[in-house]
N, C-alpha and C positions, 0 to 999 in steps of 0.2 A: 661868705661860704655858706652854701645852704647843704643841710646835713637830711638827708632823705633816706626812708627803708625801702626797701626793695625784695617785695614776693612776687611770688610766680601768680597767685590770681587778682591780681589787684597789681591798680598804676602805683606808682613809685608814689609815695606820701612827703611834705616836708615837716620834721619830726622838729626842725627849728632852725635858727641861720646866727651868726655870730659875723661880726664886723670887726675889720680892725685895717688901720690908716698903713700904708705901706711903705709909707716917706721914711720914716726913724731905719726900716731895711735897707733901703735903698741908698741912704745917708753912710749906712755903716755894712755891708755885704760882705758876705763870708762868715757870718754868725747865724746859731739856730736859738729863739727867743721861745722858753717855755711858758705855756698859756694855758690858764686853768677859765674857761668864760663859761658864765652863764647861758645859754639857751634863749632865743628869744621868737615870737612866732612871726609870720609871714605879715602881720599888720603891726605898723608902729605903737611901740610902747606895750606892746603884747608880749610876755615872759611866759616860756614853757620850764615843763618841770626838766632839771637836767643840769650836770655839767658836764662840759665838752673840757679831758686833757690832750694836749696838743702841742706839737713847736709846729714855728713859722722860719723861715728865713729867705733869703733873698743870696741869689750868689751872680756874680757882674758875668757878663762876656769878655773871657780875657784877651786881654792885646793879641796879637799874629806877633811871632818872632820874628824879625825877619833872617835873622842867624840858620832858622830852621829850615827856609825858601830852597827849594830845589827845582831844578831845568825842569820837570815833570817826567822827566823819562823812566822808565824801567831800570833799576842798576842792577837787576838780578838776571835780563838781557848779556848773553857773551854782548862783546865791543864791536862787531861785522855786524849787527842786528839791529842796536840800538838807532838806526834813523833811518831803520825800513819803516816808511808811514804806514803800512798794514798793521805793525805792530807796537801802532801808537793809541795811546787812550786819551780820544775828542773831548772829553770832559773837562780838560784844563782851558782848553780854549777858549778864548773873549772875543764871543763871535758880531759884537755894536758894542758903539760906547756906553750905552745904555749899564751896558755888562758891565765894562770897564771902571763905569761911575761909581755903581754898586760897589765892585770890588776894592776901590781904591779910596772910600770915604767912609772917614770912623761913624759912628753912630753919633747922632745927635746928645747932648748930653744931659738937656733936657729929658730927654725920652731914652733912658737907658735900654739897655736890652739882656736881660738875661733869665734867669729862671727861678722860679719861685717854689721853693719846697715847701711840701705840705704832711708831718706825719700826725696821724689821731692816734693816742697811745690807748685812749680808752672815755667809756661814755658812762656816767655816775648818775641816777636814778633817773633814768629818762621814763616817761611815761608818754604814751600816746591813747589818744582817745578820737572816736569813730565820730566827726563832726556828719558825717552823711548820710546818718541812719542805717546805715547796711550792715 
């Protein structure tokens, strides 16, 4: 994660970047991991001044119920309506198998799929200095 300032006369700077492995999230998901890191600059081994407070966490893509699955039709339709195709919505339709494949195969488990939170609670003696001369 690269932590950058951002003014209006001047390109976005990076004020420093913080690494961290995403396995131990993704091992254990539905947890937020509080992170206090150091700062470090754009070249290896280069440490800027700063620390970055922060949680991280990782939350999975939950299964489909299939409890939940419905015909796709309107139920808010009176009953003489519901299967006038004008007043059907195309979007449920699996129009190649292509679609159907997609729809019908969990995610690899290798390659999970889901989303990764990121909140900065707050940034502790950062200093920036003007490497450009301007």
């Amino acid at each position: 994660m690269e932590l950058c300032d951002s003014d209006r006369s001047t390109s976005d700077d990076v004020a420093g970047k913080v690494e961290l492995s995403m396995q131990k999230m993704i091992q254990h998901p539905g947890n937020m991991y509080p992170q206090v890191s150091k700062l470090r600059g754009t070249d290896e081994g280069n440490e800027m001044p700063g620390k970055l407070h922060w949680e991280v966490g990782y939350f999975g893509k939950p299964q489909f119920r299939p409890a939940l699955r419905t015909h796709g039709k309107d139920v808010n339709l009176p009953d003489q309506l519901k299967d006038k195709k004008e007043l059907q919505d195309e979007k449920g339709i699996l129009d190649n198998a292509t679609e159907d494949i997609a729809v019908h195969t969990p995610t690899d488990p290798l390659w999970p799929s889901g989303i990764c939170s990121v909140i900065v609670h707050q940034i502790v003696n950062l200093e920036y200095t003007n490497n450009q001369g301007k």
